[in-house]
N, C-alpha and C positions, 0 to 999 in steps of 0.2 A: 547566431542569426536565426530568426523563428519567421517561417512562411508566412505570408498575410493571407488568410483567406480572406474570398469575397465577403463583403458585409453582410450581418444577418439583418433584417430588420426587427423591431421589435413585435412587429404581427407575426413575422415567420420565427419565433422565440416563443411567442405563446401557443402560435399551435402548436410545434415542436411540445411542449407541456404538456397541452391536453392528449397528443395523440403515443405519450412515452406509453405506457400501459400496454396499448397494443404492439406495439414495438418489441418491447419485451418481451412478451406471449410469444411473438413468431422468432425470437432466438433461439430455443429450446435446443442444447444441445443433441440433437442429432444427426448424426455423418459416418460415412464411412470413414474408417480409420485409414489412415497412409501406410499403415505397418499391420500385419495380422497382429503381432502379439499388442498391437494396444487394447483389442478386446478386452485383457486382464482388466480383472478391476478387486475394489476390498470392499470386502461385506460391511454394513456399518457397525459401531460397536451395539452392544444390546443393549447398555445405558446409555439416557443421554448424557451430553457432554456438553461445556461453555466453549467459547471463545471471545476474544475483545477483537473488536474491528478497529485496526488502524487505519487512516489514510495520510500515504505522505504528500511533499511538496506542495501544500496549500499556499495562497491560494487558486493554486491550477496548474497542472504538467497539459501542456497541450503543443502542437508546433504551431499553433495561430496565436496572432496577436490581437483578435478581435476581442473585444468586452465582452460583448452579449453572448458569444460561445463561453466562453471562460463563466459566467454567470450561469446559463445554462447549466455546467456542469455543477456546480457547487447546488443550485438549486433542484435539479431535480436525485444526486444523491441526497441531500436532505430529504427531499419530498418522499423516498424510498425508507430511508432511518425511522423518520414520525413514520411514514405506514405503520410501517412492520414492531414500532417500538421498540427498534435497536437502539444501546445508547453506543457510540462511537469517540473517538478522538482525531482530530488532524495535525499534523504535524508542519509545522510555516517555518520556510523561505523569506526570511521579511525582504529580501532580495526583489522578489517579484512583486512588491506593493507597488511597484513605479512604473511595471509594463501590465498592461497598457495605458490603464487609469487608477490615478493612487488611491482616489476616494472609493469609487468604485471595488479595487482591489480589498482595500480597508471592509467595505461594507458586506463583501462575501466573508469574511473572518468572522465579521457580527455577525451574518448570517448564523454560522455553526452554533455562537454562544446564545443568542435566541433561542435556537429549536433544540436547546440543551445539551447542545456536547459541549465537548473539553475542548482544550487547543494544547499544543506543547512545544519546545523548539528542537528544529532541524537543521541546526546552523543558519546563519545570515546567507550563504553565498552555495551552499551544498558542495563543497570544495571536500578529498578528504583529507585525513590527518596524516596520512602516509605522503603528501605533498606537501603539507604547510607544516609540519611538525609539533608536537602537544604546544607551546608557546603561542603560535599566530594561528591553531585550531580552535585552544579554550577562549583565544580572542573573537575570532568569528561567530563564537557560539554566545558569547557576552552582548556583540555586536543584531545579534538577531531575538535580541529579548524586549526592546523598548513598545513597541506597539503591539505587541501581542499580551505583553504582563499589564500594561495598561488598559486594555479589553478586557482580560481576567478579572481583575480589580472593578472594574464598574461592575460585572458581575459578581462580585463577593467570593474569584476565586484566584488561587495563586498559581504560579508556573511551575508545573512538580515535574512534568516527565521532559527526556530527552531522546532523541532517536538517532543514532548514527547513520548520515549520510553514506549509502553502499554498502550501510551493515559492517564497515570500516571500523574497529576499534581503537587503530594504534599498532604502530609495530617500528621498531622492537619493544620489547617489553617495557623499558623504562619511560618509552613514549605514550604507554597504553596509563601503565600506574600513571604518570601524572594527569593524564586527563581523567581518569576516574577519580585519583586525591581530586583535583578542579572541582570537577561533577558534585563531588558527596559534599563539599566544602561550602558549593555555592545552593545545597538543598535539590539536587537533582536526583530524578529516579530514573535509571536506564530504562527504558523501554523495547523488550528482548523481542525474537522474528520467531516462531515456534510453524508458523503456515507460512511458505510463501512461493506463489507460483507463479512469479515472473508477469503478473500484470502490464508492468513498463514496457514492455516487447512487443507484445501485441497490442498495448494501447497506440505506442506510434503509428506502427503501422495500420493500423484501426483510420486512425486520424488522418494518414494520407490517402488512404482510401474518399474518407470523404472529401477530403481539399479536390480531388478527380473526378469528382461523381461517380463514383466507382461502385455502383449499388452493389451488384454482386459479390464484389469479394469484397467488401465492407461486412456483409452478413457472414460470410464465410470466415474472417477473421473471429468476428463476436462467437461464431458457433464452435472454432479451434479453441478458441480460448475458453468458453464454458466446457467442455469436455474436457480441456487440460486441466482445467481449475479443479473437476469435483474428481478425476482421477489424483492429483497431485495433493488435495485434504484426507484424501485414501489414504495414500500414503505416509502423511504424517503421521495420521495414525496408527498404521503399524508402527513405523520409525519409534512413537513417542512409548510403544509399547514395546518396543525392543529394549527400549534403556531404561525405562522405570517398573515395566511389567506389567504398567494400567494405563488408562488415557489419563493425560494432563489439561490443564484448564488450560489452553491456546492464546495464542497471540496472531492474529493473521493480519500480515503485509500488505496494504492495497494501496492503490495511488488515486490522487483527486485530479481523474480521467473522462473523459468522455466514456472513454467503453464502460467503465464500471457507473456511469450514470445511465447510460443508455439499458445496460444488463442490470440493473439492482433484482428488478423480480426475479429473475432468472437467479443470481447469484442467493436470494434468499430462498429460494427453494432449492437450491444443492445443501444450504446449510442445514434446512429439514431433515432432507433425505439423509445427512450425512450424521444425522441427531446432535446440531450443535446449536446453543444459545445461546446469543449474544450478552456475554456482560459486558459489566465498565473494566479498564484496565487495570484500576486499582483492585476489582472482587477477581483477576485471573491473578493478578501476582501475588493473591495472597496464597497459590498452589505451593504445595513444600519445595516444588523440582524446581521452581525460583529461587531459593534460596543455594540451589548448588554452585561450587564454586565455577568461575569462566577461566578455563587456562591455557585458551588460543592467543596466541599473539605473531600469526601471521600476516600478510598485506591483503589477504584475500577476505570478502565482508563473505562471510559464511552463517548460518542462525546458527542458533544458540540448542538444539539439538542434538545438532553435529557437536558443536561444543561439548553440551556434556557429556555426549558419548565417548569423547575422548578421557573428558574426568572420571569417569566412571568406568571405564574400561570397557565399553558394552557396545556390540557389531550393528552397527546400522545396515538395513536389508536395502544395500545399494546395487541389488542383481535387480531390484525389478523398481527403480527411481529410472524416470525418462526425461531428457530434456526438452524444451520446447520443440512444436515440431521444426524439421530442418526448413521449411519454406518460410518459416513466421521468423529462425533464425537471417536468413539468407534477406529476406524484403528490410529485415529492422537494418540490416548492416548497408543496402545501397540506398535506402533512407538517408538514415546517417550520410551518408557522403552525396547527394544532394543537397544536404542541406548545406554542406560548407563548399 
């Protein structure tokens, strides 16, 4: 069941547009922290470094069922990607081509293939495999291919990556092998989480804030979340430096959000400051640490860092890894249960 907010108009859409810039500007992560030791923070590395920007759930994770918000969001991360000349990929739900408007829905997907990103698939229903079992998973994922390989194709491109819904790969093991045998079978490239800092948590919450008019802690959210965010890419980079000894070419998790439309400038000046630039996904996985083997086959969707630390034998610096803060956990979970 997804909230309806009030309707937007299409004059209150455009200025929304022209007035995101400043918007952005006055997010800047700064706040008192909730805890002393979140002061910690990681030096950036001394070289710079890539990353490929994913967004999942296109096209739109929102708890409104309004068009012109859902458009909104799709158009002003784009408006942010051309800026900055990031290239990007999104990841589609063809699930969600029907709420609220299918053409409409369709026409944010062209959107991305216009302003030159990728598109990829993320199952039809974002169901995981650990409930529907490799059988009626690699069917879901079959089922979520028709209108998006067909938008590739007018563009002179084809369906190459996949992204596991929850980071979810399969479990027990023989359910993982078949959907990867599936995956390689049908020309698939797994699309690994090397960054990910829980965007989806705060973007709900983000989101109810505004269905409330809730200016205040609407702001206050976006400002939790940019200071979690550029502490949390810290992190990786130690992490990624713990298991291979250098920085690796990145992979970061983002969802196709309101907050992350609302925050692009803000989000691309943490990636400055944190010396990283944006490739395509195909120039980050050509890093050697991609090619290590994945030999988790639990229910829990974990990245692929974790993962090869365990291949590898090599101790993730999980003394100073923080979860989201406990208020951002606490509002997403009685969210959740208003909505149902």
């Amino acid at each position: 069941m997804m909230i309806s907010f009030p309707q937007i108009s299409r004059l209150v859409l455009a200025a929304a547009l022209a007035s995101a810039t400043c918007a952005a500007h006055a997010a800047q992560p700064a706040h008192e922290p909730e805890h002393p030791h979140e002061v910690e923070s990681f030096a950036p590395p001394a070289e710079m470094g890539t990353v490929a920007l994913t967004f999942d759930d296109l096209p739109g994770l929102s708890l409104t069922a309004d068009q012109p918000y859902v458009d909104y969001i799709n158009m002003m991360i784009l408006r942010g990607l051309k800026k900055h000349h990031f290239p990007a990929i999104g990841f589609v739900n063809e699930s969600k081509l029907d709420r609220p408007t299918r053409d409409q829905q369709v026409n944010n997907l062209k959107r991305w293939l216009n302003a030159g990103m990728d598109l990829g698939n993320h199952t039809y229903s974002h169901e995981s495999p650990n409930d529907l079992g490799a059988e009626r998973y690699t069917a879901d994922i079959a089922k979520g291919e028709p209108v998006t390989k067909g938008l590739l194709a007018q563009h002179g491109k084809t369906m190459r990556y996949f992204r596991h819904p929850y980071l979810e790969t399969g479990s027990p093991g023989p359910v993982k092998d078949a959907i990867d045998s599936w995956l390689a079978t049908h020309g698939y490239i797994i699309a690994p989480v090397t960054i990910d800092a829980d965007d989806w948590e705060f973007a709900q919450v983000y989101d109810d804030a505004i269905y409330r008019h809730d200016e205040p802690r609407r702001l206050q959210v976006q400002r939790e979340y940019l200071a979690y965010t550029e502490r949390t890419i810290g992190w990786y980079q130690r992490a990624a430096h713990a298991v291979f000894g250098r920085q690796i070419a990145y992979v970061m998790l983002l969802h196709d959000t309101r907050l992350n439309a609302d925050s692009f400038e803000a989000l691309a000046q943490i990636l400055q400051r944190r010396r990283l630039k944006p490739v395509t996904l195909e120039q980050a996985l050509k890093d050697p640490a991609y090619r290590t083997r994945d030999p988790y086959t639990g229910k829990d969707g974990i990245d692929w860092v974790e993962r090869w630390s365990d291949e590898l034998h090599k101790t993730m610096p999980w003394s100073t890894w923080q979860d989201p803060p406990k208020r951002i956990e606490d509002e997403y979970e009685k969210t959740e249960h208003d909505r149902h």
